[in-house]
Backbone as CSV, one residue per row, in Angstrom:
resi,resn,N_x,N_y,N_z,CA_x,CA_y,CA_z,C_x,C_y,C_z
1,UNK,151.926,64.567,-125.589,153.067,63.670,-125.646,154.015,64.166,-126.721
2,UNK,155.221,63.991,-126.550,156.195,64.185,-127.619,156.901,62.995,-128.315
3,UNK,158.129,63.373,-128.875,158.577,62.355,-129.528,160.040,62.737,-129.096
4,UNK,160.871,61.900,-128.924,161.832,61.806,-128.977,163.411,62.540,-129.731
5,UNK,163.967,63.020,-129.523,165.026,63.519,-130.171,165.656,63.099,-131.115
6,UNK,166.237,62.621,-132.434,166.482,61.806,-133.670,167.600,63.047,-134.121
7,UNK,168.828,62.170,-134.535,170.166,63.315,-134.727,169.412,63.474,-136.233
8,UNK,169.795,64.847,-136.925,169.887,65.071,-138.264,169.879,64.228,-139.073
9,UNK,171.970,63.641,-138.996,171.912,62.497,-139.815,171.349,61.044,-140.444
10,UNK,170.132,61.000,-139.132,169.623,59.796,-138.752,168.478,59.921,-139.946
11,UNK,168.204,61.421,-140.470,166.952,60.946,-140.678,166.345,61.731,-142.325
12,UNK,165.077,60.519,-143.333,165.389,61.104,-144.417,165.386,62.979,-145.034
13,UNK,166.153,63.409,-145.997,165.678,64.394,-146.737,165.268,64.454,-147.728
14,UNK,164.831,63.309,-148.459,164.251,63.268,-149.650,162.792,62.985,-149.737
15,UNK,162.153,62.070,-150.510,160.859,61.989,-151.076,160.738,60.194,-150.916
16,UNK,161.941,59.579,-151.046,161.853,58.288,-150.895,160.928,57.687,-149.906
17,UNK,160.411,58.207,-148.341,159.526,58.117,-147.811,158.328,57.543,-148.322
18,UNK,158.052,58.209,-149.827,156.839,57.870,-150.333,155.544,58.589,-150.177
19,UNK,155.358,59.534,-148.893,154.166,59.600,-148.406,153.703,60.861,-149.097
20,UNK,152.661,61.569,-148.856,151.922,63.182,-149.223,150.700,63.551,-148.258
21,UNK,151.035,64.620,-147.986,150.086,65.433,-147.288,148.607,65.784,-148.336
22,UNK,147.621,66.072,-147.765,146.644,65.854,-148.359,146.511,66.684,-149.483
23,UNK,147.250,67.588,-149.906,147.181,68.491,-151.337,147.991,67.923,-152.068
24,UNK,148.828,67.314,-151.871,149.332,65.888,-152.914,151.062,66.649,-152.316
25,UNK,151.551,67.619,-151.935,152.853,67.553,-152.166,153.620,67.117,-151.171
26,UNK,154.537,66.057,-151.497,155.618,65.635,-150.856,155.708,65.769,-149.243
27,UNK,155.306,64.830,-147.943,155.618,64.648,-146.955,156.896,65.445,-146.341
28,UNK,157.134,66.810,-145.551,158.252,67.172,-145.691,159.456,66.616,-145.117
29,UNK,160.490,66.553,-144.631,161.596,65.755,-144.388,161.816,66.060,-142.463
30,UNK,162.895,65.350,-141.844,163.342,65.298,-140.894,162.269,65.878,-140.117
31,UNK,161.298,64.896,-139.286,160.431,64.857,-138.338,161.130,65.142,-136.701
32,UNK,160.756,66.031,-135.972,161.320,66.063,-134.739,160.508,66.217,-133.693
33,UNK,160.517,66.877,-132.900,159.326,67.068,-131.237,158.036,67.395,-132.270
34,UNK,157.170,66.608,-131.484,155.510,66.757,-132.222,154.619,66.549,-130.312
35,UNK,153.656,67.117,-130.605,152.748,66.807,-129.447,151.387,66.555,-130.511
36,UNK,150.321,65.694,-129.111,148.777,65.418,-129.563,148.084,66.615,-128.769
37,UNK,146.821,66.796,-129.484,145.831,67.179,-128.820,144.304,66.596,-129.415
38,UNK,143.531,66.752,-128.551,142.337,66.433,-128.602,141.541,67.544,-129.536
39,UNK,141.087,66.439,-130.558,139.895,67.355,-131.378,138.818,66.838,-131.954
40,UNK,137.972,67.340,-132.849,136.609,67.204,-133.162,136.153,66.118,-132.929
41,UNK,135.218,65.462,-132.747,134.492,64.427,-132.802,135.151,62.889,-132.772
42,UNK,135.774,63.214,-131.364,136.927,61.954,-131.103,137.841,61.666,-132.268
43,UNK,138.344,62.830,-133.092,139.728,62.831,-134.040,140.949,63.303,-132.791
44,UNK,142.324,62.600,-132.847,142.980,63.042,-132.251,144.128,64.067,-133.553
45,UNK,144.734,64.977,-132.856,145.383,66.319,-134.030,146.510,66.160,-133.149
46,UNK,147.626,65.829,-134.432,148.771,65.699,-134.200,149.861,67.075,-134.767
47,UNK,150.666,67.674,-134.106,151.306,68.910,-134.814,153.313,68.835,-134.765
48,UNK,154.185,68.439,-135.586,154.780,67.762,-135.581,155.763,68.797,-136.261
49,UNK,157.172,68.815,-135.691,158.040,69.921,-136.448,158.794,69.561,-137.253
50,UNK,159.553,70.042,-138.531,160.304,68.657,-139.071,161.385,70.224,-139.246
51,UNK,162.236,69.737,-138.588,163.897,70.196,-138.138,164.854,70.371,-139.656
52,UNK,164.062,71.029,-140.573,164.724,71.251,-142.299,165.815,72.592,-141.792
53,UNK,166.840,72.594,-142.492,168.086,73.258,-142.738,167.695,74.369,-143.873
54,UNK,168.344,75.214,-144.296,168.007,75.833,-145.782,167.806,75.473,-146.964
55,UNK,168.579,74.342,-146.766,168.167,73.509,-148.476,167.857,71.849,-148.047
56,UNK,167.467,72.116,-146.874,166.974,70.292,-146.931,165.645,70.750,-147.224
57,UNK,165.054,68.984,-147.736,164.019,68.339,-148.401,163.399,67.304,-148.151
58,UNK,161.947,67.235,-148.418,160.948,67.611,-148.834,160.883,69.354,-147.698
59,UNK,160.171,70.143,-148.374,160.501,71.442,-147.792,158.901,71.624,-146.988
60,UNK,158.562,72.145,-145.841,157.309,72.603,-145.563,156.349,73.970,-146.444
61,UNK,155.822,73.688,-147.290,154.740,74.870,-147.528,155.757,75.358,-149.149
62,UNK,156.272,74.402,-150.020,156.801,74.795,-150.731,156.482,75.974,-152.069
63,UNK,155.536,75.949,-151.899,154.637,77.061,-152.562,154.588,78.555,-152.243
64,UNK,155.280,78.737,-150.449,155.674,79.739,-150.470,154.325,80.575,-150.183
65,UNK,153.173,80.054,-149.632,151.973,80.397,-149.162,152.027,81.821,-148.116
66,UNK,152.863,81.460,-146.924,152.596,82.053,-146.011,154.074,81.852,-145.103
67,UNK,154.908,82.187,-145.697,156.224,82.240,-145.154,156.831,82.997,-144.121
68,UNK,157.887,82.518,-143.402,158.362,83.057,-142.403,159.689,84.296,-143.040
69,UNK,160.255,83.271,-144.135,161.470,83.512,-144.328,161.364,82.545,-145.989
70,UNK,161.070,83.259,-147.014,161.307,82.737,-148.412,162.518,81.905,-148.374
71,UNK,163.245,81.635,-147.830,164.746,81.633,-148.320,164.799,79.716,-147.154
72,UNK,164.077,79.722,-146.269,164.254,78.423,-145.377,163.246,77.392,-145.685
73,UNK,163.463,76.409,-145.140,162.395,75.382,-145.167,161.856,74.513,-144.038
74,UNK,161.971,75.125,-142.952,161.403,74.280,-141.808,160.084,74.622,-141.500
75,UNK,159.328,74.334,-140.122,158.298,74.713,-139.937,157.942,73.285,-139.460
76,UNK,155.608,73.588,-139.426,155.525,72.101,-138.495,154.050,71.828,-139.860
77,UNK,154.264,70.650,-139.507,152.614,69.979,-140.487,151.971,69.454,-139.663
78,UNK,150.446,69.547,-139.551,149.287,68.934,-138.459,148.888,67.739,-139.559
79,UNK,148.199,66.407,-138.487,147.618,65.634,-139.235,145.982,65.067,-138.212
80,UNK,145.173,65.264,-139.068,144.275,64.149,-137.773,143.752,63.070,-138.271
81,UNK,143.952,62.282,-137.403,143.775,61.030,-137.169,142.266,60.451,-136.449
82,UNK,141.933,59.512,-137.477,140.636,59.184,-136.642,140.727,58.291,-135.635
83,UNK,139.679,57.976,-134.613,139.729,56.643,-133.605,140.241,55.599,-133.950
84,UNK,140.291,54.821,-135.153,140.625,53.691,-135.835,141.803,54.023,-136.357
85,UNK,142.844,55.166,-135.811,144.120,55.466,-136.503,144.262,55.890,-137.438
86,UNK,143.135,55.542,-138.724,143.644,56.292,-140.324,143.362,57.973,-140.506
87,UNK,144.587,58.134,-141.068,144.862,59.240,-141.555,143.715,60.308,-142.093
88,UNK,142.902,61.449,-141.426,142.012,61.684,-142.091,142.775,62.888,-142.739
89,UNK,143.202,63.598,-142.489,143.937,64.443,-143.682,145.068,64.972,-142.571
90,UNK,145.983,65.923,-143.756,147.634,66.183,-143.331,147.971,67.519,-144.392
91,UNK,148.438,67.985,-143.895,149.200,69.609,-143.921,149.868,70.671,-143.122
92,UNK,150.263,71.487,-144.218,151.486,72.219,-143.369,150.673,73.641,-142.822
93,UNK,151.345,73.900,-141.262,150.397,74.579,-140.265,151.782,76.039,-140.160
94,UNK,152.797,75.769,-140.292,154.099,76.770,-140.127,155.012,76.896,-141.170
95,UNK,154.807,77.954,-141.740,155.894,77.607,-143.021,156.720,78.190,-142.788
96,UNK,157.797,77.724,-143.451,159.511,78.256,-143.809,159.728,79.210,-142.793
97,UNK,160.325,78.312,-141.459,160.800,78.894,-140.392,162.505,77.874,-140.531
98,UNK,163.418,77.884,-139.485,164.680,77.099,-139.666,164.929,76.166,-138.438
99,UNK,165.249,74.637,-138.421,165.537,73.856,-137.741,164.881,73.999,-136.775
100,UNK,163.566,73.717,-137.072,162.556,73.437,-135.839,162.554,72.336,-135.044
101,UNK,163.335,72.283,-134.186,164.014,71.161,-133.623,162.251,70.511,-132.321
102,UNK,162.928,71.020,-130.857,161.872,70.402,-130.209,160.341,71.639,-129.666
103,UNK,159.692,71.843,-128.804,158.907,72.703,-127.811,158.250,72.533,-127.362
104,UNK,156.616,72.370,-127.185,155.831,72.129,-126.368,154.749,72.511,-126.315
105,UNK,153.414,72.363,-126.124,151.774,71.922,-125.775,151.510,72.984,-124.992
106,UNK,150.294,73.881,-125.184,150.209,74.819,-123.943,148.770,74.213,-123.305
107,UNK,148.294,74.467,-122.606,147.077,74.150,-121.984,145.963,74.530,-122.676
108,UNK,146.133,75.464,-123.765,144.909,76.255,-124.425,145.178,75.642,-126.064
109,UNK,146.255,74.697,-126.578,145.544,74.047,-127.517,146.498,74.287,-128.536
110,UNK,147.609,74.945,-127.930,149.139,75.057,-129.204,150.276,74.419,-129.085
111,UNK,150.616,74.640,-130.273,152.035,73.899,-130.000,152.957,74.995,-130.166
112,UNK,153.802,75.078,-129.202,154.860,75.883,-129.355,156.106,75.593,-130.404
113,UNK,156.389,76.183,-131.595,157.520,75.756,-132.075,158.794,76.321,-132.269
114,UNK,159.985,75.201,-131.990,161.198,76.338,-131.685,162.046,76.001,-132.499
115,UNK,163.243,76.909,-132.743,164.114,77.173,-134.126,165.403,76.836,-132.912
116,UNK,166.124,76.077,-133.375,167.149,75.658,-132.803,168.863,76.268,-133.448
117,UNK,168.409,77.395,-133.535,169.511,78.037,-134.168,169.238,79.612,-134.694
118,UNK,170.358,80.419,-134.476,170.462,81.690,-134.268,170.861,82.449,-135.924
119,UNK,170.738,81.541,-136.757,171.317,82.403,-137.820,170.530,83.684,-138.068
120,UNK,171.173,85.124,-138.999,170.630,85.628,-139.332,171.445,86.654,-140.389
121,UNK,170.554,87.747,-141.501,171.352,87.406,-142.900,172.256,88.225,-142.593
122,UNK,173.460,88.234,-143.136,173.995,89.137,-143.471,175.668,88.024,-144.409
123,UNK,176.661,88.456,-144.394,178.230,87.963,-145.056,178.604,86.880,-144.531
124,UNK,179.124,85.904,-144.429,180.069,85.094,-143.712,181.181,86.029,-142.978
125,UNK,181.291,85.834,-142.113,182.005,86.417,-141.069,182.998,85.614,-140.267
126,UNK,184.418,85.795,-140.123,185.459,85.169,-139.170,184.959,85.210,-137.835
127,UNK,184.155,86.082,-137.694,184.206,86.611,-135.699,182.449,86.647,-135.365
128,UNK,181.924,86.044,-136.361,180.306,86.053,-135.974,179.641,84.761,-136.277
129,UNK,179.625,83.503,-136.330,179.113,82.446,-136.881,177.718,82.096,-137.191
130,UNK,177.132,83.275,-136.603,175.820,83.452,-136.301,175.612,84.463,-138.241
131,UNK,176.075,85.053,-138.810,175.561,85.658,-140.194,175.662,84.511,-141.104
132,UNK,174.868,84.525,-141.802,174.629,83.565,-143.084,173.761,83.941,-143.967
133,UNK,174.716,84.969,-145.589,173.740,85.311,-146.809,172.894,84.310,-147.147
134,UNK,172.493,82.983,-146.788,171.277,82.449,-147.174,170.135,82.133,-146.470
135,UNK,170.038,83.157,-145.592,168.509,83.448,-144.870,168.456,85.324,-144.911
136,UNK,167.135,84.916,-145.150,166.442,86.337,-145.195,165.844,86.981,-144.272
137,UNK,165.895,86.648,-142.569,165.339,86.872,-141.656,165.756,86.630,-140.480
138,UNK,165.920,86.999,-139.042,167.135,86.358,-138.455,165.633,85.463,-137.678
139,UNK,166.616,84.688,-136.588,165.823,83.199,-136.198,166.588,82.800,-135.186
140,UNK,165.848,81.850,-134.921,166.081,81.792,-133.571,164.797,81.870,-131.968
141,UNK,164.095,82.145,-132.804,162.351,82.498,-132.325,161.983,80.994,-131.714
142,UNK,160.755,81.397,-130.844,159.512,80.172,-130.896,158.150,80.725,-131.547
143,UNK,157.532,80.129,-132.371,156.160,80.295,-133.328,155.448,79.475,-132.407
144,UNK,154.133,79.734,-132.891,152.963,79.487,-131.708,152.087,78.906,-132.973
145,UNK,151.016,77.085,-132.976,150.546,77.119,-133.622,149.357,76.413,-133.211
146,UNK,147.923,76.661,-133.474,147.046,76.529,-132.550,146.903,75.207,-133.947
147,UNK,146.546,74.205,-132.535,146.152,72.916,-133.050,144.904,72.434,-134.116
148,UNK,143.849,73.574,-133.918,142.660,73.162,-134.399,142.670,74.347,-135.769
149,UNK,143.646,74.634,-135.923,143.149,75.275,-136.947,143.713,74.827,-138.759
150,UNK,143.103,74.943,-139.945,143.365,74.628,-140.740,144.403,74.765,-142.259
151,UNK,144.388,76.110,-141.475,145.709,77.004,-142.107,146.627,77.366,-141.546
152,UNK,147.632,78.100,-142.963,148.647,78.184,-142.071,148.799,79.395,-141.000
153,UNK,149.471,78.984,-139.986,149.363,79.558,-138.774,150.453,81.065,-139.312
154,UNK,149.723,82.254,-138.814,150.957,83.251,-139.000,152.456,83.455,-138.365
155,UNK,153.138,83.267,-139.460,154.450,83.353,-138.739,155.403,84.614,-137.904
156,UNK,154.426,84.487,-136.845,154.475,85.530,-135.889,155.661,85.181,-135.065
157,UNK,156.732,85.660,-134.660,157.742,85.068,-134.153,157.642,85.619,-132.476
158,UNK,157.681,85.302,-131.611,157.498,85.392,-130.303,158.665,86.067,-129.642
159,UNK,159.311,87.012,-130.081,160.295,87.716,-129.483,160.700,87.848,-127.983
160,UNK,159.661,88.241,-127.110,159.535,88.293,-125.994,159.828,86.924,-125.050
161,UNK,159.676,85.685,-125.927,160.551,84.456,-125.667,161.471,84.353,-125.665
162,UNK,162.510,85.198,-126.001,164.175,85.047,-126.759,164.329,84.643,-128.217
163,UNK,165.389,85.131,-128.226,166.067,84.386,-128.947,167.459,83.896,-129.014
164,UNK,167.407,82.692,-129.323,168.539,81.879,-129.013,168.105,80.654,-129.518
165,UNK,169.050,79.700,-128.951,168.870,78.467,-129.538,167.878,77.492,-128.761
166,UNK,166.935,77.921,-129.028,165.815,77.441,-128.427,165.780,75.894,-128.430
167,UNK,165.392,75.307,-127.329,164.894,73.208,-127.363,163.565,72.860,-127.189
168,UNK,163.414,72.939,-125.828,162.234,72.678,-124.978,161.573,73.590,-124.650
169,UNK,159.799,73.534,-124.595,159.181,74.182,-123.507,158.348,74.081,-122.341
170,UNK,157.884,73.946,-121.459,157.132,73.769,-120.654,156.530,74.658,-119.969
171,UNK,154.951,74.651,-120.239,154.058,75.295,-119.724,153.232,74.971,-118.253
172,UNK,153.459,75.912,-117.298,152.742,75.529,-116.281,151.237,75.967,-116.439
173,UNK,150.007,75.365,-116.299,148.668,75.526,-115.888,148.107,76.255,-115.306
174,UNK,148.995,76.102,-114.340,148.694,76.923,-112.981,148.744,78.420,-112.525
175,UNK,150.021,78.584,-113.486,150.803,80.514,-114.038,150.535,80.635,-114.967
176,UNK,150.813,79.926,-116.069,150.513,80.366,-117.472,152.311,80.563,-117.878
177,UNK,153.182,80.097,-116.712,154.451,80.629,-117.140,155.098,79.469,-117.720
178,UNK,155.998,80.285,-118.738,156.731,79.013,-119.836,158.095,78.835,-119.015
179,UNK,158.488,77.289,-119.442,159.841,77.307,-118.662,160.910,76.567,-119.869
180,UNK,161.945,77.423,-120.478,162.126,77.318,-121.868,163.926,76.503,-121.526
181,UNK,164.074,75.960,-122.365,165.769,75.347,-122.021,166.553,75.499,-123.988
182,UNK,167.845,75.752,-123.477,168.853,75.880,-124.492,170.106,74.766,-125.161
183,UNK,169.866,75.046,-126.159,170.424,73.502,-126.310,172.211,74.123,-126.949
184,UNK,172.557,74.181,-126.168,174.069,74.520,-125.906,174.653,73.752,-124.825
185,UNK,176.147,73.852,-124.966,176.591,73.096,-123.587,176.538,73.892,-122.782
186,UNK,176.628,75.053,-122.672,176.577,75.989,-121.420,175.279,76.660,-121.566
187,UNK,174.433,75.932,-121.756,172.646,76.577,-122.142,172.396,77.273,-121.282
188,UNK,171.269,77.717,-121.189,170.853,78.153,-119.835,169.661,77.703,-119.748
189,UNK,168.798,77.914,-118.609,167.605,77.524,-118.197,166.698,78.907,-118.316
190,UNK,165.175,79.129,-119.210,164.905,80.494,-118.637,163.102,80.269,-118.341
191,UNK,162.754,81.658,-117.815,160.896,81.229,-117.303,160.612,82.693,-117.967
192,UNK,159.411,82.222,-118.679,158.702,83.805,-119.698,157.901,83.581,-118.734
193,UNK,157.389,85.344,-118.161,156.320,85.570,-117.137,155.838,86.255,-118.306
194,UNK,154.300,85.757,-118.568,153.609,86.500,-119.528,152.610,87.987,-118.471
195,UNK,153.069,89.248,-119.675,152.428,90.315,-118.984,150.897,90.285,-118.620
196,UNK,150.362,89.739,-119.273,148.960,89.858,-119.285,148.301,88.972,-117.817
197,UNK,149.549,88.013,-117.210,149.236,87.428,-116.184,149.296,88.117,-114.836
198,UNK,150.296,88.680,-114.915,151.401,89.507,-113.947,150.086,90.653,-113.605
199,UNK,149.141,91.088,-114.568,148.081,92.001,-114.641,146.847,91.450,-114.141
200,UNK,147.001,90.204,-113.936,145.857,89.605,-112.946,145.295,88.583,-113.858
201,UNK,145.082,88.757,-115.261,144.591,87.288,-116.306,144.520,86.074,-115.368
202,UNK,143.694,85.889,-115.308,143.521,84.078,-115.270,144.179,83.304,-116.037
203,UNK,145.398,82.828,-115.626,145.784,81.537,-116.498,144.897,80.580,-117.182
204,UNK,143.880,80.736,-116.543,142.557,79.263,-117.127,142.035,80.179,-118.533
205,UNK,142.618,81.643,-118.454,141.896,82.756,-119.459,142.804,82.674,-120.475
206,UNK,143.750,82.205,-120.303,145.048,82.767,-121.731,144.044,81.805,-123.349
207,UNK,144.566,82.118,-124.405,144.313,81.707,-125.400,145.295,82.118,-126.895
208,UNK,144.890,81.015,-127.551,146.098,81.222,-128.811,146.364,82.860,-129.029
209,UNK,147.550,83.382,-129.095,148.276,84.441,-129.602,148.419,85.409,-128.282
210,UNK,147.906,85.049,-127.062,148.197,85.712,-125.665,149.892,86.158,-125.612
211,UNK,151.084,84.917,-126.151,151.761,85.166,-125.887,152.897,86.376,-126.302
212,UNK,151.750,86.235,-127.672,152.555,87.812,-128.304,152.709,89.136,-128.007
213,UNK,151.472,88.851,-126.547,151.482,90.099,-125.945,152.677,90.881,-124.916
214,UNK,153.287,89.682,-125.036,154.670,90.153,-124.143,155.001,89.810,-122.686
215,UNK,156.076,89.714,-122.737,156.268,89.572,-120.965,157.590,89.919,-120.665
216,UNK,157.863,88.939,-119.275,159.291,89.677,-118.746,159.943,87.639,-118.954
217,UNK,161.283,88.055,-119.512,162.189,86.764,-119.557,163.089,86.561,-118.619
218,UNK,163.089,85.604,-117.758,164.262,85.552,-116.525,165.006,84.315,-117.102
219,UNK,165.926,84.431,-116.554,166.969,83.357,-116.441,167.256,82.481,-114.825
220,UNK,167.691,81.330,-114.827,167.861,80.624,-114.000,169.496,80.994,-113.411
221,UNK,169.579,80.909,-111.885,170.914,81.487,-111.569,171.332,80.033,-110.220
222,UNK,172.041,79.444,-110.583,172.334,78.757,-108.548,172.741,79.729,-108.257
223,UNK,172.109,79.867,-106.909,172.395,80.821,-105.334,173.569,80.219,-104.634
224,UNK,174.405,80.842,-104.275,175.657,80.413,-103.651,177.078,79.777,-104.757
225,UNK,176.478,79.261,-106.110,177.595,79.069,-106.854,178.858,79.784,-107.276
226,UNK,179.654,79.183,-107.786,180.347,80.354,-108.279,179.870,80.258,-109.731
227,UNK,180.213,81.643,-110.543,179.892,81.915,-111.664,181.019,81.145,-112.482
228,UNK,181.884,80.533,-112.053,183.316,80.275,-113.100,182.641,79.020,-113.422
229,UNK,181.963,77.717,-112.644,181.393,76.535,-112.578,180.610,76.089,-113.713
């Protein structure tokens, strides 16, 4: 299950929240697409992205553990929850990735997470809106973070997904194929055929980090449209 879409402005960047993840630091800020999965001993594991900017706050993984990009602060924090709802512990699973907005659950136990924006470093630029000297890495990726695990997940960026301004994802069962959407007004629609499937893999066979192995990215076209539309 996910959660709902919540504008930026809507939502806190500070500490006023009150809350802390189980190593005591600061709950990080602006919560966005999260999915459940099923884990240990009837605990349900929640993995939840919180959509931070470069200098918004509370920051994910502020310590700088296992970073994507020193310089950002987004990423996702897992929590599990026991049968009776309380909180059995909470931490950060993706560090310092940028505006991890929404993505999606795969069948094998991850959450896909996506960066809703293309920056990457270089000057301010009249004719490129896309450079910005305050990231150290360009973005725009989906990160992959397996639900059951306790650390942080490597910030392996999934290239072979695109990049762009990533939203949504949806995984079919049945292929193993992702069906990814853009959050632009003239977005596009696209489907990652993972290679390892295309090679005969059993979809029922894929497992965390399969997708890094690569594939082919299509795009969605109407047949008969015109292209001006």
């Amino acid at each position: 299950m996910f959660s709902a879409g919540i504008s930026a402005e809507d939502r806190p960047t500070d500490a006023s929240v009150g809350s802390t993840l189980s190593d005591g630091s600061p709950t990080p800020g602006r919560h966005d697409g999260m999915a459940a999965f099923e884990g240990p001993e009837g605990l349900a594991i929640h993995v939840r992205n919180h959509e931070l900017d470069r200098n918004d706050g509370p920051m994910v993984d502020a310590l700088r553990v296992r970073p994507y990009d020193t310089r950002t602060a987004g990423g996702t924090t897992t929590l599990w929850v026991d049968p009776e709802r309380r909180l059995v512990k909470s931490f950060a699973s993706l560090s310092d990735t940028l505006r991890n907005c929404a993505g999606g659950r795969t069948p094998w136990g991850s959450w896909l997470s996506c960066e809703e924006t293309v920056f990457a470093p270089g000057p301010v630029s009249p004719v490129d809106a896309g450079l910005d000297p305050d990231v150290g890495v360009p973005h725009g990726y989906i990160f992959e973070v397996d639900s059951r695990s306790e650390n942080l997940a490597d910030p392996m960026p999934l290239k072979a997904m695109g990049r762009f301004r990533h939203e949504a994802v949806a995984v079919d069962p049945e292929t193993g194929f992702a069906y990814l959407s853009e959050d632009l007004r003239d977005g596009l629609l696209y489907r990652f055929c993972l290679g390892a499937v295309r090679r005969g893999t059993k979809p029922s066979a894929l497992r965390v980090g399969d997708y890094a192995q690569g594939g082919v990215l299509e795009v969605c076209r109407a047949v008969g449209r015109s292209r001006h539309l």
